[in-house]
N, C-alpha and C positions, 0 to 999 in steps of 0.2 A: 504494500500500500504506500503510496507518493506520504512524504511526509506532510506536506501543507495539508492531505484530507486527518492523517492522523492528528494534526493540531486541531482543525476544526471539530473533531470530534472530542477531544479534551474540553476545549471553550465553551462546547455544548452542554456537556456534562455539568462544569463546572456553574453554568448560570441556571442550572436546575431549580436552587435554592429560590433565585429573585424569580421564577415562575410560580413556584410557590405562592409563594409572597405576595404575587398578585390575586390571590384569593381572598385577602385578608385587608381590607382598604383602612388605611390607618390617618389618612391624614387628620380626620376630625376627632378622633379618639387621641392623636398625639397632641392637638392643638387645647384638648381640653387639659393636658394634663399639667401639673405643678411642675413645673422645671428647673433647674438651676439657671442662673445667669448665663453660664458658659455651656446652655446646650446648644445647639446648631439649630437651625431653619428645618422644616421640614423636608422643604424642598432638594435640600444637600444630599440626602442618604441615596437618592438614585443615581448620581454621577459619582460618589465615592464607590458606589458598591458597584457599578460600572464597570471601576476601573480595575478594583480588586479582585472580581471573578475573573477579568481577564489575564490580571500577571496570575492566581489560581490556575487556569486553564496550561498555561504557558509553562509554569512549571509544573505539573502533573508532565504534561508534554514532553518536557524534558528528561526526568526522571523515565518515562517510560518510552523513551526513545535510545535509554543507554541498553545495550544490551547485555543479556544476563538476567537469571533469578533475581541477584539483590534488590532489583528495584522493587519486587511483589511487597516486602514489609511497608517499605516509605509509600505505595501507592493506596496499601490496605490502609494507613495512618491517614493518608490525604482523605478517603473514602470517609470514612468515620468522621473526621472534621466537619466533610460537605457534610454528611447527614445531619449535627449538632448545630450546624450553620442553616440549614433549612428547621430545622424545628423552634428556632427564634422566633422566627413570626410569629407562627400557628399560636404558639404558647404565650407570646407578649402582647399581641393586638388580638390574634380568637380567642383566648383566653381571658383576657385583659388580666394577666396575671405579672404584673413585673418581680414579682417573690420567684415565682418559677422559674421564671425568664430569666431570673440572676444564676439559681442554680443553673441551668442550662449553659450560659453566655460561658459560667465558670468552666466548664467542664468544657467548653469552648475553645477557652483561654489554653486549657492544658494541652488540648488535643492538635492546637496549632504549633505550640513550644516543640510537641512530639515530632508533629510532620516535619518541621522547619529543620531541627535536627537531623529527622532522618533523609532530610532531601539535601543538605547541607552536606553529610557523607558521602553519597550519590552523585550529585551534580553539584558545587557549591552554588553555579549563578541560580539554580532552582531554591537551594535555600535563602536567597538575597530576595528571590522576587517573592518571598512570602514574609518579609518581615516589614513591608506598608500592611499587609494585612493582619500583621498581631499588633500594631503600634494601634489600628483602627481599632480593632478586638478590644484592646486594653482601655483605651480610651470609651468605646461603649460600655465595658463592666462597669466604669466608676459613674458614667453617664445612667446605665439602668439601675443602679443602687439606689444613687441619688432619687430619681423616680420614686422609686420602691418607699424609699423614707421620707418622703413627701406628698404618696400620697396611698397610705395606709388605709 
Protein backbone atom coordinates (compact mmCIF):
# COMPACT_ATOMS: atom_id res chain seq x y z
CA UNK A 1 0.00 0.00 0.00
CA UNK A 2 1.41 3.73 -1.26
CA UNK A 3 2.35 5.21 1.97
CA UNK A 4 0.38 8.74 1.41
CA UNK A 5 -3.17 6.01 1.49
CA UNK A 6 -1.59 4.54 4.63
CA UNK A 7 -1.39 8.18 6.22
CA UNK A 8 -4.71 8.98 5.32
CA UNK A 9 -5.83 6.02 6.89
CA UNK A 10 -4.10 6.83 10.23
CA UNK A 11 -5.70 10.70 10.00
CA UNK A 12 -8.98 8.86 9.64
CA UNK A 13 -8.71 6.96 12.43
CA UNK A 14 -7.24 9.31 14.57
CA UNK A 15 -10.21 12.19 14.06
CA UNK A 16 -12.70 9.37 15.10
CA UNK A 17 -12.97 10.95 18.59
CA UNK A 18 -14.16 14.67 17.03
CA UNK A 19 -16.81 12.44 15.18
CA UNK A 20 -17.97 11.52 18.11
CA UNK A 21 -18.02 14.47 19.47
CA UNK A 22 -20.33 15.66 17.12
CA UNK A 23 -23.11 13.87 18.66
CA UNK A 24 -22.84 15.76 21.66
CA UNK A 25 -23.44 19.64 20.92
CA UNK A 26 -21.96 21.56 23.70
CA UNK A 27 -21.77 24.89 22.83
CA UNK A 28 -24.72 26.04 25.04
CA UNK A 29 -24.05 23.62 27.81
CA UNK A 30 -20.28 25.06 27.97
CA UNK A 31 -21.57 28.76 27.64
CA UNK A 32 -23.74 28.01 30.76
CA UNK A 33 -21.08 26.81 32.76
CA UNK A 34 -18.95 28.67 35.71
CA UNK A 35 -15.42 29.10 34.32
CA UNK A 36 -12.23 30.22 35.36
CA UNK A 37 -10.82 33.58 33.97
CA UNK A 38 -8.32 31.79 31.96
CA UNK A 39 -10.70 29.39 30.08
CA UNK A 40 -10.79 29.63 26.28
CA UNK A 41 -13.67 30.67 23.99
CA UNK A 42 -15.61 28.08 22.82
CA UNK A 43 -15.19 28.55 19.65
CA UNK A 44 -11.02 27.54 20.12
CA UNK A 45 -11.49 23.71 20.98
CA UNK A 46 -12.38 22.93 17.10
CA UNK A 47 -9.18 24.22 15.53
CA UNK A 48 -6.97 23.05 18.41
CA UNK A 49 -8.31 19.71 18.36
CA UNK A 50 -7.92 20.02 14.51
CA UNK A 51 -4.77 20.33 14.62
CA UNK A 52 -3.90 17.61 17.38
CA UNK A 53 -5.62 14.71 15.69
CA UNK A 54 -3.78 15.45 12.86
CA UNK A 55 0.14 15.45 14.39
CA UNK A 56 -2.05 12.10 16.26
CA UNK A 57 -2.60 10.75 12.87
CA UNK A 58 0.95 11.53 11.66
CA UNK A 59 2.56 9.98 14.24
CA UNK A 60 0.47 6.75 14.64
CA UNK A 61 1.75 6.82 10.93
CA UNK A 62 4.94 6.88 11.66
CA UNK A 63 5.21 4.58 14.25
CA UNK A 64 3.51 2.01 12.18
CA UNK A 65 5.21 2.63 9.18
CA UNK A 66 8.62 1.47 10.88
CA UNK A 67 8.85 -1.87 10.26
CA UNK A 68 8.95 -4.77 12.77
CA UNK A 69 6.69 -6.13 15.66
CA UNK A 70 7.96 -3.27 18.09
CA UNK A 71 5.68 -0.85 16.84
CA UNK A 72 2.38 -3.28 17.90
CA UNK A 73 2.93 -2.10 21.93
CA UNK A 74 3.21 1.89 21.09
CA UNK A 75 0.27 1.41 18.60
CA UNK A 76 -1.87 -0.62 21.17
CA UNK A 77 -0.85 2.43 23.65
CA UNK A 78 -1.97 5.03 20.87
CA UNK A 79 -5.38 2.97 20.52
CA UNK A 80 -6.24 3.19 24.18
CA UNK A 81 -5.52 6.96 24.33
CA UNK A 82 -7.87 7.42 21.19
CA UNK A 83 -10.55 5.51 22.93
CA UNK A 84 -10.14 7.71 26.50
CA UNK A 85 -9.99 10.78 24.00
CA UNK A 86 -13.23 9.87 22.57
CA UNK A 87 -15.18 9.08 25.78
CA UNK A 88 -14.42 12.94 26.93
CA UNK A 89 -17.24 14.19 25.27
CA UNK A 90 -19.84 11.54 25.78
CA UNK A 91 -19.08 11.72 29.42
CA UNK A 92 -18.54 15.60 29.88
CA UNK A 93 -21.34 17.24 27.73
CA UNK A 94 -23.83 13.63 27.43
CA UNK A 95 -23.35 13.24 30.73
CA UNK A 96 -22.99 16.72 31.86
CA UNK A 97 -20.63 15.04 34.35
CA UNK A 98 -17.35 17.02 34.75
CA UNK A 99 -16.56 14.73 38.03
CA UNK A 100 -16.34 11.94 35.54
CA UNK A 101 -14.81 13.69 32.81
CA UNK A 102 -11.89 14.47 35.40
CA UNK A 103 -11.45 10.83 36.04
CA UNK A 104 -11.41 10.18 32.41
CA UNK A 105 -9.23 13.22 31.09
CA UNK A 106 -6.97 11.65 34.20
CA UNK A 107 -6.50 8.45 32.88
CA UNK A 108 -6.13 10.58 29.72
CA UNK A 109 -3.32 12.22 30.84
CA UNK A 110 -1.44 8.94 31.67
CA UNK A 111 -2.34 7.11 28.68
CA UNK A 112 -0.77 9.83 26.60
CA UNK A 113 2.66 10.03 28.85
CA UNK A 114 2.59 6.05 27.87
CA UNK A 115 2.20 6.49 24.18
CA UNK A 116 4.58 9.48 23.92
CA UNK A 117 7.00 7.38 25.47
CA UNK A 118 6.46 4.40 23.77
CA UNK A 119 6.42 6.34 20.34
CA UNK A 120 9.59 8.31 21.55
CA UNK A 121 11.56 4.79 21.60
CA UNK A 122 10.15 3.88 18.13
CA UNK A 123 10.35 6.81 16.08
CA UNK A 124 11.60 9.80 18.28
CA UNK A 125 9.83 12.60 15.75
CA UNK A 126 6.54 10.54 16.59
CA UNK A 127 7.08 11.18 20.08
CA UNK A 128 7.70 15.05 19.53
CA UNK A 129 4.50 15.34 17.49
CA UNK A 130 2.59 14.04 20.41
CA UNK A 131 3.68 16.40 23.16
CA UNK A 132 1.39 19.66 21.71
CA UNK A 133 -1.03 17.05 22.47
CA UNK A 134 -0.20 16.30 26.31
CA UNK A 135 0.65 20.08 26.87
CA UNK A 136 -3.36 20.52 25.52
CA UNK A 137 -4.35 17.35 27.76
CA UNK A 138 -2.65 18.98 30.61
CA UNK A 139 -3.98 22.10 30.24
CA UNK A 140 -7.70 20.78 29.94
CA UNK A 141 -7.32 18.53 33.25
CA UNK A 142 -6.68 21.79 35.20
CA UNK A 143 -9.39 23.42 32.91
CA UNK A 144 -12.03 20.46 33.65
CA UNK A 145 -11.22 20.59 37.55
CA UNK A 146 -11.63 23.98 37.80
CA UNK A 147 -15.40 23.22 36.12
CA UNK A 148 -15.91 20.42 38.36
CA UNK A 149 -15.25 22.82 41.47
CA UNK A 150 -17.20 25.55 40.38
CA UNK A 151 -19.87 24.03 39.43
CA UNK A 152 -20.98 21.28 41.96
Amino acid sequence: MHAAVRLLGWLAVSFAPAVIGLRFPSAEYYARLNKPSWAPPGWLFGPVWTVLYALMGIAAWLVADKQGSASRTPLLLWTAQLGLNAAWTPVFFGLRSPRLALANIALLWLAIVGTAAAFFSRRPLAGVLLLPYLGWVSFATALNYAIWQRNR
